[in-house]
C-alpha positions as CSV (number, residue, x, y, z in Angstrom):
1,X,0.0,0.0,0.0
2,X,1.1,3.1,-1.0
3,X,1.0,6.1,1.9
4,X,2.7,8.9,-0.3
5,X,-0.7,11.1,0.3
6,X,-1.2,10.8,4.0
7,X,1.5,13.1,4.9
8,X,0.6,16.1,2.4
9,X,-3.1,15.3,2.6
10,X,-3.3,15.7,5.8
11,X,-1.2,19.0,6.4
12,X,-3.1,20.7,4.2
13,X,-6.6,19.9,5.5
14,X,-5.4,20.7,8.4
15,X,-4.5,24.3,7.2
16,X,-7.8,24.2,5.7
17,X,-8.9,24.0,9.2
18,X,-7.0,27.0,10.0
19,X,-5.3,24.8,12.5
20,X,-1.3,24.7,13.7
21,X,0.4,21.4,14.7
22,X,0.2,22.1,17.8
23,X,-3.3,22.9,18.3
24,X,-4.2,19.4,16.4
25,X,-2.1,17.7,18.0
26,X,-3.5,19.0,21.5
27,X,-6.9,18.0,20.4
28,X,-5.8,14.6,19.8
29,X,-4.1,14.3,23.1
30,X,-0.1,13.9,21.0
31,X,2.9,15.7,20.7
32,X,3.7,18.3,18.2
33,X,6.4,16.2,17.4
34,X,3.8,13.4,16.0
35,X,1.8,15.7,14.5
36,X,5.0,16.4,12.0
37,X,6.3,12.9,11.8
38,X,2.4,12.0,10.6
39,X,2.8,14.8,7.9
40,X,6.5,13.7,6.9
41,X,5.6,10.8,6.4
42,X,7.5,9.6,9.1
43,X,5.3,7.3,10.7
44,X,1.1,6.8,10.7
45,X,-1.5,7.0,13.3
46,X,-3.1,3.8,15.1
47,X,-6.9,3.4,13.4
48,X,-8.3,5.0,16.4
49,X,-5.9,8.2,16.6
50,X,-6.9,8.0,12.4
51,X,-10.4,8.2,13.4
52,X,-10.0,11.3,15.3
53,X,-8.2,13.3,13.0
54,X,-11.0,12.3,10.6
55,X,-13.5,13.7,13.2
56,X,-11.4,16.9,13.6
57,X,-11.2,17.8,10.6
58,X,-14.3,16.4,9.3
59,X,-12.8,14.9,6.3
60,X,-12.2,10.9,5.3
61,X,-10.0,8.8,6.2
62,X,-10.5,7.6,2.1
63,X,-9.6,11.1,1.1
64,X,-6.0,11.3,3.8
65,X,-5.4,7.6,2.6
66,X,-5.6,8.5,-1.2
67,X,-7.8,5.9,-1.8
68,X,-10.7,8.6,-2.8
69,X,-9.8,11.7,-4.7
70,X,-13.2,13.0,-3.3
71,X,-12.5,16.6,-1.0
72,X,-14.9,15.4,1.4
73,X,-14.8,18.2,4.1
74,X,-16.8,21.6,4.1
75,X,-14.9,24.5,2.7
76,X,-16.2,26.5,5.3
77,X,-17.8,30.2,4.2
78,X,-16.7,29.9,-0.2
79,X,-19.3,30.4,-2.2
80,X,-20.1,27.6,-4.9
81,X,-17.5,30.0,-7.9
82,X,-14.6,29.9,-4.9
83,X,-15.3,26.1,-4.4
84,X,-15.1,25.7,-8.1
85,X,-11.9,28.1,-8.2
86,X,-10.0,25.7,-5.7
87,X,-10.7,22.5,-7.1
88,X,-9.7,23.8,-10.3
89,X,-6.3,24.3,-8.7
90,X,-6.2,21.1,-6.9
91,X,-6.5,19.3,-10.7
92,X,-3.6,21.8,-11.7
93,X,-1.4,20.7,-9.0
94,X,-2.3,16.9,-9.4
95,X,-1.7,17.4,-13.5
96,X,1.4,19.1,-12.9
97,X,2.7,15.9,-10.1
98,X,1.7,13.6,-12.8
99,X,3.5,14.9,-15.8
100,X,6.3,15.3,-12.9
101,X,6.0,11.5,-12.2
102,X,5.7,10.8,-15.6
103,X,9.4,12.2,-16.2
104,X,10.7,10.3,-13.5
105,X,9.7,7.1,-14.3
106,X,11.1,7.5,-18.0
Protein backbone atom coordinates (compact mmCIF):
# COMPACT_ATOMS: atom_id res chain seq x y z
CA UNK A 1 0.00 0.00 0.00
CA UNK A 2 1.07 3.09 -0.99
CA UNK A 3 0.95 6.08 1.94
CA UNK A 4 2.69 8.92 -0.25
CA UNK A 5 -0.65 11.09 0.34
CA UNK A 6 -1.19 10.76 4.03
CA UNK A 7 1.48 13.09 4.92
CA UNK A 8 0.63 16.09 2.38
CA UNK A 9 -3.07 15.31 2.59
CA UNK A 10 -3.31 15.74 5.84
CA UNK A 11 -1.20 18.98 6.44
CA UNK A 12 -3.14 20.65 4.17
CA UNK A 13 -6.62 19.92 5.50
CA UNK A 14 -5.39 20.71 8.37
CA UNK A 15 -4.54 24.34 7.15
CA UNK A 16 -7.81 24.18 5.68
CA UNK A 17 -8.91 24.04 9.18
CA UNK A 18 -6.98 26.97 10.02
CA UNK A 19 -5.25 24.85 12.53
CA UNK A 20 -1.27 24.70 13.72
CA UNK A 21 0.38 21.42 14.72
CA UNK A 22 0.17 22.15 17.84
CA UNK A 23 -3.34 22.87 18.35
CA UNK A 24 -4.17 19.39 16.38
CA UNK A 25 -2.12 17.69 18.05
CA UNK A 26 -3.53 18.97 21.50
CA UNK A 27 -6.90 17.97 20.42
CA UNK A 28 -5.82 14.63 19.76
CA UNK A 29 -4.05 14.31 23.08
CA UNK A 30 -0.10 13.92 21.01
CA UNK A 31 2.94 15.72 20.70
CA UNK A 32 3.71 18.32 18.22
CA UNK A 33 6.44 16.20 17.44
CA UNK A 34 3.81 13.37 16.03
CA UNK A 35 1.80 15.75 14.50
CA UNK A 36 5.00 16.45 12.02
CA UNK A 37 6.27 12.87 11.84
CA UNK A 38 2.38 12.02 10.65
CA UNK A 39 2.81 14.81 7.90
CA UNK A 40 6.47 13.73 6.88
CA UNK A 41 5.60 10.76 6.41
CA UNK A 42 7.52 9.65 9.07
CA UNK A 43 5.32 7.29 10.73
CA UNK A 44 1.08 6.80 10.66
CA UNK A 45 -1.45 7.04 13.26
CA UNK A 46 -3.09 3.84 15.06
CA UNK A 47 -6.94 3.43 13.39
CA UNK A 48 -8.27 4.99 16.40
CA UNK A 49 -5.95 8.24 16.55
CA UNK A 50 -6.89 8.04 12.44
CA UNK A 51 -10.38 8.19 13.42
CA UNK A 52 -9.96 11.27 15.29
CA UNK A 53 -8.19 13.31 13.03
CA UNK A 54 -11.00 12.32 10.57
CA UNK A 55 -13.49 13.71 13.15
CA UNK A 56 -11.43 16.95 13.57
CA UNK A 57 -11.15 17.79 10.63
CA UNK A 58 -14.33 16.36 9.26
CA UNK A 59 -12.83 14.86 6.28
CA UNK A 60 -12.20 10.86 5.32
CA UNK A 61 -9.97 8.81 6.25
CA UNK A 62 -10.46 7.61 2.07
CA UNK A 63 -9.58 11.09 1.10
CA UNK A 64 -6.03 11.26 3.76
CA UNK A 65 -5.39 7.55 2.62
CA UNK A 66 -5.56 8.49 -1.18
CA UNK A 67 -7.76 5.88 -1.75
CA UNK A 68 -10.67 8.62 -2.81
CA UNK A 69 -9.78 11.73 -4.66
CA UNK A 70 -13.17 12.96 -3.31
CA UNK A 71 -12.53 16.55 -1.03
CA UNK A 72 -14.92 15.40 1.41
CA UNK A 73 -14.79 18.18 4.06
CA UNK A 74 -16.77 21.61 4.15
CA UNK A 75 -14.92 24.50 2.74
CA UNK A 76 -16.18 26.50 5.27
CA UNK A 77 -17.76 30.21 4.16
CA UNK A 78 -16.74 29.93 -0.18
CA UNK A 79 -19.32 30.36 -2.24
CA UNK A 80 -20.10 27.64 -4.95
CA UNK A 81 -17.51 29.98 -7.89
CA UNK A 82 -14.58 29.87 -4.91
CA UNK A 83 -15.27 26.15 -4.45
CA UNK A 84 -15.11 25.71 -8.13
CA UNK A 85 -11.90 28.14 -8.20
CA UNK A 86 -9.99 25.74 -5.70
CA UNK A 87 -10.66 22.51 -7.11
CA UNK A 88 -9.73 23.76 -10.28
CA UNK A 89 -6.29 24.34 -8.69
CA UNK A 90 -6.22 21.14 -6.91
CA UNK A 91 -6.50 19.26 -10.68
CA UNK A 92 -3.61 21.85 -11.67
CA UNK A 93 -1.44 20.67 -9.01
CA UNK A 94 -2.30 16.87 -9.38
CA UNK A 95 -1.69 17.39 -13.47
CA UNK A 96 1.38 19.09 -12.85
CA UNK A 97 2.69 15.92 -10.05
CA UNK A 98 1.74 13.58 -12.85
CA UNK A 99 3.51 14.91 -15.75
CA UNK A 100 6.34 15.32 -12.92
CA UNK A 101 5.99 11.54 -12.19
CA UNK A 102 5.73 10.78 -15.62
CA UNK A 103 9.35 12.16 -16.25
CA UNK A 104 10.66 10.33 -13.51
CA UNK A 105 9.69 7.12 -14.30
CA UNK A 106 11.08 7.48 -17.99
Amino acid sequence: MNLDFFGERLKSVRKSKRLTQLALAQRLAISKGTVSAYEQGLSYPSLSTLVEICSILDTSADYLLGISDDLSFKMGGLTAEQTDSVLQFIALIEHANSLVNDQHQH
